[in-house]
N, CA, C and O atoms as a Tinker XYZ file with bonds, in Angstrom:
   416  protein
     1  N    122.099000   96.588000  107.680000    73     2
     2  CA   120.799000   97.204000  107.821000    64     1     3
     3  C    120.570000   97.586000  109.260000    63     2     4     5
     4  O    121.038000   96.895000  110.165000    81     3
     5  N    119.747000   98.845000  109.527000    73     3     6
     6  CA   119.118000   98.791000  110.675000    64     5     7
     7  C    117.868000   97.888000  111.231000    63     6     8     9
     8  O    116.722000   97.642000  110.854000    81     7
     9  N    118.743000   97.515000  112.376000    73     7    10
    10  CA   117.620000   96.265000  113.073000    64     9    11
    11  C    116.094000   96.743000  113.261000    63    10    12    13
    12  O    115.147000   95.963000  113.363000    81    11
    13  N    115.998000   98.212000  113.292000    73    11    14
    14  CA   114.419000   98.291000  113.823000    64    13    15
    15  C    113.935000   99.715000  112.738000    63    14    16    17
    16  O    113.171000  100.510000  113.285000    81    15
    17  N    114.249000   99.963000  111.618000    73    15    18
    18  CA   113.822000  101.047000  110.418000    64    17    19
    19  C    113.128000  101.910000  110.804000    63    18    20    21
    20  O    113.279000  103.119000  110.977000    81    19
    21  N    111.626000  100.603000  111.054000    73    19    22
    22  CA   110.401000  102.004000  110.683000    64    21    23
    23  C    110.389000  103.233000  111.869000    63    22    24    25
    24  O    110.377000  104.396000  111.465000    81    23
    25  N    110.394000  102.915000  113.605000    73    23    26
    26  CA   110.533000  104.166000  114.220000    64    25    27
    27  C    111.361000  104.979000  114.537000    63    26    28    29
    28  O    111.219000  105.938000  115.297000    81    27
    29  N    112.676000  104.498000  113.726000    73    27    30
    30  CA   113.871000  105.272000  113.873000    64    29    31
    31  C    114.510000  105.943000  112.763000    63    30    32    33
    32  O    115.698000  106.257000  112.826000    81    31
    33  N    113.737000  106.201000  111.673000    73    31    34
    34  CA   114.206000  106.623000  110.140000    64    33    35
    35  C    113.041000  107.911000  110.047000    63    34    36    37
    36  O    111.824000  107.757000  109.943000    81    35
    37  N    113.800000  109.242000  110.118000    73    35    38
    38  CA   113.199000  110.556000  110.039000    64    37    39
    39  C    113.712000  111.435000  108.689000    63    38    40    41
    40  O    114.901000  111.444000  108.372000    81    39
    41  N    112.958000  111.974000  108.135000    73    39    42
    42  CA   113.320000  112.889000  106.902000    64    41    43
    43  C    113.144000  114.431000  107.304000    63    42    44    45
    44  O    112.131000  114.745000  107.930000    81    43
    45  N    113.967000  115.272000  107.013000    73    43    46
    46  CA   114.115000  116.460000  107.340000    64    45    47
    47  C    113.006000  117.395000  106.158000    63    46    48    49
    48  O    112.744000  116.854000  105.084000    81    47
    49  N    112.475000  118.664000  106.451000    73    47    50
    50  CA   112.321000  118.947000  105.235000    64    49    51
    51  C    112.931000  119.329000  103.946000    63    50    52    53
    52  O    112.287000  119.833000  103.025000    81    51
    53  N    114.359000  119.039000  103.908000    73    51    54
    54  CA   114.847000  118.997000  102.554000    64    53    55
    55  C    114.743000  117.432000  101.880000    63    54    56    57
    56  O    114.968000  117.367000  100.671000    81    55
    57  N    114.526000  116.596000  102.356000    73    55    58
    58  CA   114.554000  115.108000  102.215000    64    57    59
    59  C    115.122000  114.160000  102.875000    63    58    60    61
    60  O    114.654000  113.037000  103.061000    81    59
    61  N    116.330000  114.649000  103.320000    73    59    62
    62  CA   117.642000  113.637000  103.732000    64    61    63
    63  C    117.078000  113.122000  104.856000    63    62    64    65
    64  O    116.094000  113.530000  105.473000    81    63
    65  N    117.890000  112.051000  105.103000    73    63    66
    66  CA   117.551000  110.847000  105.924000    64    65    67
    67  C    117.976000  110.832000  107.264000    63    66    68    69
    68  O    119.036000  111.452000  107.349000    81    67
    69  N    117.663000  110.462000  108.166000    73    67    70
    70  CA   118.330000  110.803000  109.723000    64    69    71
    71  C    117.670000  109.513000  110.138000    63    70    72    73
    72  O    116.480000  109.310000  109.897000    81    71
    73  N    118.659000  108.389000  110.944000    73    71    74
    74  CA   118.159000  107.456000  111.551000    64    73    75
    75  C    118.653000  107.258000  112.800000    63    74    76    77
    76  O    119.855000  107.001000  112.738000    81    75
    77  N    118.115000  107.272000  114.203000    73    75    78
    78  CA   118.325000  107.451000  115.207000    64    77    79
    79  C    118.194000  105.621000  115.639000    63    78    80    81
    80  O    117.730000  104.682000  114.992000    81    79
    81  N    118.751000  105.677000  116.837000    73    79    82
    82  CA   119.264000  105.034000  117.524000    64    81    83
    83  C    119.899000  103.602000  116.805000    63    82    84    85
    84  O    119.342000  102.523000  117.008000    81    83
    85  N    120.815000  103.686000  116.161000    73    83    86
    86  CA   121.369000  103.319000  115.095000    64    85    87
    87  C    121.572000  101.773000  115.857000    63    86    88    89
    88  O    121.923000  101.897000  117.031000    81    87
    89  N    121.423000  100.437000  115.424000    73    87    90
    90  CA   121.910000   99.298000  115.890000    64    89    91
    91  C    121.801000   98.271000  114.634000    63    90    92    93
    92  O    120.692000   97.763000  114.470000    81    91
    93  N    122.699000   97.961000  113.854000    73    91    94
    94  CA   123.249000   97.487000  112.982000    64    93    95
    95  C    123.396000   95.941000  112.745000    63    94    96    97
    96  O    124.179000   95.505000  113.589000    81    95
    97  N    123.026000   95.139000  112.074000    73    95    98
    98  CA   123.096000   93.764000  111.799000    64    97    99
    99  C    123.225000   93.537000  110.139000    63    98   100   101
   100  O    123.152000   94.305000  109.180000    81    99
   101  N    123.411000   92.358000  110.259000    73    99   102
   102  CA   123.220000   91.939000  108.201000    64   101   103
   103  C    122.521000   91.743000  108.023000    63   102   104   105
   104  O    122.317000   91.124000  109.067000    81   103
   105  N    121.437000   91.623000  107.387000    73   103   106
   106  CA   120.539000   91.198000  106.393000    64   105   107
   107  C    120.100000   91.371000  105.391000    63   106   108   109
   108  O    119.794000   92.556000  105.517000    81   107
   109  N    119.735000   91.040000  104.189000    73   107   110
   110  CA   119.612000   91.266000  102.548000    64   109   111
   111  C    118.757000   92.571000  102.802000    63   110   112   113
   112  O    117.830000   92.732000  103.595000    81   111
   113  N    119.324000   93.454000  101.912000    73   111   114
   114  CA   118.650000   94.610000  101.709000    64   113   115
   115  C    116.698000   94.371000  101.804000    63   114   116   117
   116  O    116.045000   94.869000  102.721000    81   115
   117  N    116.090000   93.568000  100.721000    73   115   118
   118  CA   114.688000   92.845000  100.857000    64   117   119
   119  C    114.787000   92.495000  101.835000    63   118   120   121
   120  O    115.732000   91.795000  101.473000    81   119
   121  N    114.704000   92.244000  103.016000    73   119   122
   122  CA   114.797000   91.769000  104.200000    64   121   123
   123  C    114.024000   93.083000  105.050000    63   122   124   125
   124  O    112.899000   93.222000  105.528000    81   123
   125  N    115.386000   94.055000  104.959000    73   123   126
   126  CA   114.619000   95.398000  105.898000    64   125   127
   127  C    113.661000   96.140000  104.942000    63   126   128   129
   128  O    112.922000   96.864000  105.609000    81   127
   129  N    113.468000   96.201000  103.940000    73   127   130
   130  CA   112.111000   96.400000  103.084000    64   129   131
   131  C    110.962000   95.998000  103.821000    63   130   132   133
   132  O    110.042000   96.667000  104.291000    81   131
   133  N    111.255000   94.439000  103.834000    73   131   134
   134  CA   110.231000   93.674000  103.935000    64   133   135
   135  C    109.465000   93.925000  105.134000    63   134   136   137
   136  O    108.250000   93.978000  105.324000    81   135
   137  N    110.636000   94.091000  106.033000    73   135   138
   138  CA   110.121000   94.357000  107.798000    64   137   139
   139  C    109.717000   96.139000  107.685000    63   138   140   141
   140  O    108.770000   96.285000  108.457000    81   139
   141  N    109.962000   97.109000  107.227000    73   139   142
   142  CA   109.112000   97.928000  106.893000    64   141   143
   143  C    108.124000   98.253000  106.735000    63   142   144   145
   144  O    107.517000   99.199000  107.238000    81   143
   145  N    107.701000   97.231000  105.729000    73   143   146
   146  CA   106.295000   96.990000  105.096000    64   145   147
   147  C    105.419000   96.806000  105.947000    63   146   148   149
   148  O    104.447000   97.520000  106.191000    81   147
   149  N    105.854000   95.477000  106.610000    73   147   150
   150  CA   105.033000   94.774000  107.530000    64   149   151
   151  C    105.066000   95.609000  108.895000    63   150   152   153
   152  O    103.957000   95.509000  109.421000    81   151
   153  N    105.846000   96.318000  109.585000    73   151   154
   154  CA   105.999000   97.525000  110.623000    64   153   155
   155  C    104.291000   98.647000  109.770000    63   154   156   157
   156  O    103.297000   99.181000  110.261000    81   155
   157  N    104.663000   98.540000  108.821000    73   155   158
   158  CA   103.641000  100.104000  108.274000    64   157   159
   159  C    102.066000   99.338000  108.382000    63   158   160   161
   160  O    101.077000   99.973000  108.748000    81   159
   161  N    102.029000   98.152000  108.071000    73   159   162
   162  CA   101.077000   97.356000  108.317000    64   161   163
   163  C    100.332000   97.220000  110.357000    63   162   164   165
   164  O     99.322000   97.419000  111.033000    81   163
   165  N    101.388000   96.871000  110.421000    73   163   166
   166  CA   100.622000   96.007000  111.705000    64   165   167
   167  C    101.317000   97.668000  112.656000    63   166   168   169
   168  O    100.879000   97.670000  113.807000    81   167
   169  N    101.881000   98.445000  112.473000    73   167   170
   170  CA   101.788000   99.450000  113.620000    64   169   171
   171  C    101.057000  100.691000  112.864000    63   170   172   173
   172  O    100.318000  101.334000  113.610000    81   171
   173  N    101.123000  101.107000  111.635000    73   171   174
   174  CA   100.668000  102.213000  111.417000    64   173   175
   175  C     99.309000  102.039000  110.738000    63   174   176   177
   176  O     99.093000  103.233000  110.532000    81   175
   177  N     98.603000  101.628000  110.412000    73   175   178
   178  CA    97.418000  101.162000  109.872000    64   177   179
   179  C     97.759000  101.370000  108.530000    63   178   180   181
   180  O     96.915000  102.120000  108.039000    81   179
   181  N     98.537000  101.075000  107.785000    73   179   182
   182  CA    98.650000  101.034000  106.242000    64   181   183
   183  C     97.864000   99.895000  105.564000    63   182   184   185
   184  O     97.420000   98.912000  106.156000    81   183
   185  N     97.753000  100.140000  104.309000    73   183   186
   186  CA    96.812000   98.900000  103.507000    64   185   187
   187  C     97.473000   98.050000  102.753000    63   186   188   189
   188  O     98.702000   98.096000  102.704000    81   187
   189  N     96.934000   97.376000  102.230000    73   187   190
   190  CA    97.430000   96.839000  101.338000    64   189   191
   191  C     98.095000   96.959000  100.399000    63   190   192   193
   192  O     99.061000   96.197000  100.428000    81   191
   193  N     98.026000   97.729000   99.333000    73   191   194
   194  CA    98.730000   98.759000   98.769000    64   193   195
   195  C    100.286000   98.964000   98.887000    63   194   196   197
   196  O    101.107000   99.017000   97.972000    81   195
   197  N    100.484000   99.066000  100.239000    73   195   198
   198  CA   101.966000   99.150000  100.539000    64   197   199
   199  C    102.815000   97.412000  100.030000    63   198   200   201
   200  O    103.997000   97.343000   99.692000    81   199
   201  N    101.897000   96.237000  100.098000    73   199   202
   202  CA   102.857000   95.202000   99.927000    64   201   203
   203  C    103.216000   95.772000   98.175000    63   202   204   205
   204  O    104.377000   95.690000   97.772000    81   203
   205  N    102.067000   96.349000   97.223000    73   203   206
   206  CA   102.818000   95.761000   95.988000    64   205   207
   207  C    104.040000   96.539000   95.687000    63   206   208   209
   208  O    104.274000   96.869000   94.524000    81   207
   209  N    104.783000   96.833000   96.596000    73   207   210
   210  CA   105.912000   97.383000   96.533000    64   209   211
   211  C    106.727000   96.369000   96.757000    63   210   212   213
   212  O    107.942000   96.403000   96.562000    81   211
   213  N    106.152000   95.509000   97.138000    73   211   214
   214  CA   107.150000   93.663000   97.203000    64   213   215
   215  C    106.680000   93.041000   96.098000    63   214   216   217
   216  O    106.058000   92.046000   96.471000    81   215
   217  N    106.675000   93.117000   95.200000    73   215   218
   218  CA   106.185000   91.662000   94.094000    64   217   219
   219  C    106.913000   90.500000   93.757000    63   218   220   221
   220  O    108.111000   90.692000   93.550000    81   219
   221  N    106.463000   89.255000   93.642000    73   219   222
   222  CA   107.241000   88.475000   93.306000    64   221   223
   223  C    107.772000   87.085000   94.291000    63   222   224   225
   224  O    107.531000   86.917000   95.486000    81   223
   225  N    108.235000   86.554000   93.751000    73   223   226
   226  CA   108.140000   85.095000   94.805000    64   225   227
   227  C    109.476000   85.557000   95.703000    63   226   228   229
   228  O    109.400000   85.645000   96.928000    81   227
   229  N    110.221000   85.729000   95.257000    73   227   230
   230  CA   111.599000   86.070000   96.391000    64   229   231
   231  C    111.304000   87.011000   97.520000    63   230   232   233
   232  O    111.617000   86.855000   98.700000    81   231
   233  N    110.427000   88.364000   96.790000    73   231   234
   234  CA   110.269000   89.524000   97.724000    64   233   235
   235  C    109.012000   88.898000   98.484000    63   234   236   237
   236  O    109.070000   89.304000   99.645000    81   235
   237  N    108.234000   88.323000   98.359000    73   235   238
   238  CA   106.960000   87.336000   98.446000    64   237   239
   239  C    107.373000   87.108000  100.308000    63   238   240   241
   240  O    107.036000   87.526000  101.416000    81   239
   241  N    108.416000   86.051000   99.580000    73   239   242
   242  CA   109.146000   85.371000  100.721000    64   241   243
   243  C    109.997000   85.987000  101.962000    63   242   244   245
   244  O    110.228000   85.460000  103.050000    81   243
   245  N    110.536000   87.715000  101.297000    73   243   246
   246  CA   110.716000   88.152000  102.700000    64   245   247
   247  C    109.536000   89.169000  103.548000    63   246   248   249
   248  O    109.584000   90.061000  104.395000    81   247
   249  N    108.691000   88.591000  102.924000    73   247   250
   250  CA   107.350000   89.545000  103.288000    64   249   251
   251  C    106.957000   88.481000  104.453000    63   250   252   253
   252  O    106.665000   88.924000  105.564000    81   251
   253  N    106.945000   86.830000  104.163000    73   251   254
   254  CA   106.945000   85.753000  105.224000    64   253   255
   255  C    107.871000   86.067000  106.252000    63   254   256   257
   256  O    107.565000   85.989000  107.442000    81   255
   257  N    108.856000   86.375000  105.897000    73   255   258
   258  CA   109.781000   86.176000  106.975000    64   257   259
   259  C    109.743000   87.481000  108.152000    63   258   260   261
   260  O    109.831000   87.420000  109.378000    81   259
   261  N    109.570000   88.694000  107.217000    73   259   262
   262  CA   109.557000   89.773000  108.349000    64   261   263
   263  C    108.561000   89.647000  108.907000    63   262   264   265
   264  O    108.605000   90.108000  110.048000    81   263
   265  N    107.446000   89.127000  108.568000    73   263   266
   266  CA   105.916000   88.550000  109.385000    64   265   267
   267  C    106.377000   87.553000  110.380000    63   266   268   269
   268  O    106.035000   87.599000  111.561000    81   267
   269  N    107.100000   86.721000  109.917000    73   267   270
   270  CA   107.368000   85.785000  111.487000    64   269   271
   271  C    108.609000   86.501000  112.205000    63   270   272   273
   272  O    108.783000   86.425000  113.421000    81   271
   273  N    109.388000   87.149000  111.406000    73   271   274
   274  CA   110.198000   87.894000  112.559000    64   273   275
   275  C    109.853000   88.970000  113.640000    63   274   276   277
   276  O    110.473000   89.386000  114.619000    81   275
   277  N    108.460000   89.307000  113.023000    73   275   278
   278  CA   107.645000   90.535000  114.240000    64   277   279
   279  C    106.807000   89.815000  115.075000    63   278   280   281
   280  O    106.339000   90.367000  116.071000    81   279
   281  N    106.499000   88.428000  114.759000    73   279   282
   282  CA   105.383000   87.713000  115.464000    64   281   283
   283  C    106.416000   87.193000  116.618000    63   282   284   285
   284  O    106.005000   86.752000  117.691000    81   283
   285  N    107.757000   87.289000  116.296000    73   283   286
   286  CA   108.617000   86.213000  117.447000    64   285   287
   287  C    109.226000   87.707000  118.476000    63   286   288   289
   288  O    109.446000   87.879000  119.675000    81   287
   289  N    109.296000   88.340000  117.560000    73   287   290
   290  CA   109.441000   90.523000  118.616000    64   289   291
   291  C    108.071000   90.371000  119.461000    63   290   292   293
   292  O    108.017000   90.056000  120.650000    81   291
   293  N    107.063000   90.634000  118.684000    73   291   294
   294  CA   106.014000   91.194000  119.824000    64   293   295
   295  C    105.605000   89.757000  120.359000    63   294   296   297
   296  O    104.462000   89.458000  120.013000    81   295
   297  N    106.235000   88.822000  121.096000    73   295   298
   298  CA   105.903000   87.702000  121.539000    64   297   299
   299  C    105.837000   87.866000  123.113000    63   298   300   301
   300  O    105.236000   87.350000  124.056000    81   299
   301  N    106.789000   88.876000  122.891000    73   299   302
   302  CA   107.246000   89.304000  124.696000    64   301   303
   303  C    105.981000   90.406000  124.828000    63   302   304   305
   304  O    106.314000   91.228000  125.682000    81   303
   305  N    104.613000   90.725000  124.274000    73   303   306
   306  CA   103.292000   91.549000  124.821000    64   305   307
   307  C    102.728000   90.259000  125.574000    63   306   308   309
   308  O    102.078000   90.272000  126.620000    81   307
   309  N    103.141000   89.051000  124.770000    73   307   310
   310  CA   102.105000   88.165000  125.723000    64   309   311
   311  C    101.585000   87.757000  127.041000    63   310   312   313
   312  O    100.478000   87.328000  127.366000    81   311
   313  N    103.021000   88.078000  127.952000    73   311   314
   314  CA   102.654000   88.186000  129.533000    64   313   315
   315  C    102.778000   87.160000  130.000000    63   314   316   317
   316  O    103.140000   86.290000  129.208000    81   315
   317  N    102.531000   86.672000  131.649000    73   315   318
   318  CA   103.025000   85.569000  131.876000    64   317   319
   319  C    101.800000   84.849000  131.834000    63   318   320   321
   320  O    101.976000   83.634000  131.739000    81   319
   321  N    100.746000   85.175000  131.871000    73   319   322
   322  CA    99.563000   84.166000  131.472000    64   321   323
   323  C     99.427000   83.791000  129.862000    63   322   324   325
   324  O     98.780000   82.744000  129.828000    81   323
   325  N     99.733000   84.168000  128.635000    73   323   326
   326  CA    99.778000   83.807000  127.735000    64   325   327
   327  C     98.998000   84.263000  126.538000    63   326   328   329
   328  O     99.065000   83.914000  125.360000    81   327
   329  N     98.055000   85.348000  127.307000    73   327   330
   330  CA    96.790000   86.159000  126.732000    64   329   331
   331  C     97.401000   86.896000  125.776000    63   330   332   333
   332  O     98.615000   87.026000  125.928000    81   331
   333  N     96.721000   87.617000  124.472000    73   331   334
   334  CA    97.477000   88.132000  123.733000    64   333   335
   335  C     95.990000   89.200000  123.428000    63   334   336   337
   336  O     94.868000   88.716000  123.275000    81   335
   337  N     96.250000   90.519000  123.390000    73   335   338
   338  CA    95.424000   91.981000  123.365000    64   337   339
   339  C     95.130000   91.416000  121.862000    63   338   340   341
   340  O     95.937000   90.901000  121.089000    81   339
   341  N     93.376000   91.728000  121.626000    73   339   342
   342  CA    92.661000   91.977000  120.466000    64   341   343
   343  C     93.427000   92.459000  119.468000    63   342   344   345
   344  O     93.596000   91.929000  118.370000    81   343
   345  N     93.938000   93.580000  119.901000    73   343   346
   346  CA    94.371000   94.120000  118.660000    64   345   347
   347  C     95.473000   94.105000  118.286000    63   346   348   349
   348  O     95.767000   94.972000  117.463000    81   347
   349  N     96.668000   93.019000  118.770000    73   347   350
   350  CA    97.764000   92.525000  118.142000    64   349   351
   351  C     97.399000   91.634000  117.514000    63   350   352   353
   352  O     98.191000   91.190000  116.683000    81   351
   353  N     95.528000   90.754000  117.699000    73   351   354
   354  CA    95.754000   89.708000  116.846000    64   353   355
   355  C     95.134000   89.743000  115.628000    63   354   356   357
   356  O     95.314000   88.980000  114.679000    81   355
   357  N     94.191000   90.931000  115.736000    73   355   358
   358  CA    93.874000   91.638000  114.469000    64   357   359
   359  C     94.476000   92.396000  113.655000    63   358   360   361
   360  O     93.914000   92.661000  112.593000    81   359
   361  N     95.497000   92.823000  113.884000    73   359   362
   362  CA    96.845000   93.361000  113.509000    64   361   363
   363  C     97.471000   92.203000  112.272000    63   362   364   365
   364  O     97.436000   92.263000  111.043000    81   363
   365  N     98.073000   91.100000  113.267000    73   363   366
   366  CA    98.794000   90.542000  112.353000    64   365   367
   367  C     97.588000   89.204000  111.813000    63   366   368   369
   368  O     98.022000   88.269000  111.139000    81   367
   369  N     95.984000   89.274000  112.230000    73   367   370
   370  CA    95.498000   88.464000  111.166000    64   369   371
   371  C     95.265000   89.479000  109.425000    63   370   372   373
   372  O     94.989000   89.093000  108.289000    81   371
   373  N     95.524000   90.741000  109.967000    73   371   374
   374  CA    95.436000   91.318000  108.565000    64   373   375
   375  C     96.930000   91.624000  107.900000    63   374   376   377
   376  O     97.250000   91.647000  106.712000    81   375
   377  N     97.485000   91.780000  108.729000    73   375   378
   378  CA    98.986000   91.212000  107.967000    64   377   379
   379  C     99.497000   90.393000  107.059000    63   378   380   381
   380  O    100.010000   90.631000  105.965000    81   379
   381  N     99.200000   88.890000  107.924000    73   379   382
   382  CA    98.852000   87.916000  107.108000    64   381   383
   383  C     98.041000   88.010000  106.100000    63   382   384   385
   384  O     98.547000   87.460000  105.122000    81   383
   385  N     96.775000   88.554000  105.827000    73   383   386
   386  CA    96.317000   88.126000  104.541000    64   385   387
   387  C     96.988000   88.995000  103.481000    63   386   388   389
   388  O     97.266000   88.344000  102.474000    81   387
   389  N     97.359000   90.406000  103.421000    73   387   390
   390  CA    98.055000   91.080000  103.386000    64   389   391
   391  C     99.604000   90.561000  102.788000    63   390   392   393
   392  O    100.109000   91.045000  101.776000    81   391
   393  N     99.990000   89.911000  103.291000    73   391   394
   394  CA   100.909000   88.703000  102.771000    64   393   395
   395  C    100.864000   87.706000  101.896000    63   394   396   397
   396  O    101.796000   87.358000  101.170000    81   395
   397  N     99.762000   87.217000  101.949000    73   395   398
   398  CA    99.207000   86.137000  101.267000    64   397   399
   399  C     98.874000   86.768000   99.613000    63   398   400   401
   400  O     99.584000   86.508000   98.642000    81   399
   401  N     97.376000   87.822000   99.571000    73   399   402
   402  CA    97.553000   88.433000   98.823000    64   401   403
   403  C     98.962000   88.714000   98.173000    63   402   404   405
   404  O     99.082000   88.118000   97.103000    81   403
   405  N    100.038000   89.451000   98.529000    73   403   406
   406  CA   101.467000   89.914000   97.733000    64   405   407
   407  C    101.572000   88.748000   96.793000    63   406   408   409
   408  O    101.723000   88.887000   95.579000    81   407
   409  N    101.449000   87.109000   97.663000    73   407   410
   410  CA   102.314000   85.856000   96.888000    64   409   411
   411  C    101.775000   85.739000   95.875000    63   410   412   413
   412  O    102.448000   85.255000   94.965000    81   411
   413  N    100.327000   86.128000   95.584000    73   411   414
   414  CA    99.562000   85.631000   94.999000    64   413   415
   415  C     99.236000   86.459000   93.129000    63   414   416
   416  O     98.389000   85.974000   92.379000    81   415
C-alpha cells in the first residue's frame, strides 16, 4: 500500500488513477481504506457518512487503528511546548466519535 493515499492519489478525466510520490509499505488492504477514511475526515471535512463504507467489527477496528496511526503522524504539530491548535483537536474529537459511531 501507499503510506500516505489521500494527498497523493489523482484521477484523470477518463478515471484512471495516478499516485504521486509513491512510498510503499505493507499493510492489509482495510488498513489503507481505513486511513483514507479517517484522512477525508479529519483533513477534508467529510461526514460521517464516509465511515459506513467500513462496517463491521474487523473494518471497525481498522478505523481504530488508522485513528491512532494519524494521532501518532500529526503528533509532531505539537511543538516544543506541548500546545496542540483548536482545530486539530476538534478534528480528531469528531473523528473519534465518527469512529465510535462505525463500531456501533
Amino acid at each position: 500500500m501507499h503510506g500516505d493515499l489521500t494527498g497523493n492519489t489523482f484521477f484523470t478525466e477518463e478515471g484512471e488513477t495516478m499516485i504521486l510520490d509513491f512510498s510503499p509499505f505493507w499493510r492489509p488492504v482495510e488498513f489503507a481504506e481505513a486511513v483514507v477514511l479517517v484522512d477525508a475526515v479529519l483533513d477534508h471535512r467529510e461526514e460521517e457518512g464516509v465511515f459506513k463504507l467500513m462496517q463491521g467489527v474487523e473494518r471497525g477496528q481498522m478505523l481504530v487503528r488508522a485513528l491512532l496511526f494519524r494521532v501518532v503522524a500529526w503528533s509532531g504539530y505539537v511543538g516544543l511546548e506541548g500546545r496542540v491548535e483548536e482545530g486539530y483537536i476538534a478534528a480528531f474529537d469528531k473523528a473519534t466519535l465518527l469512529v465510535q459511531l462505525a463500531m456501533t
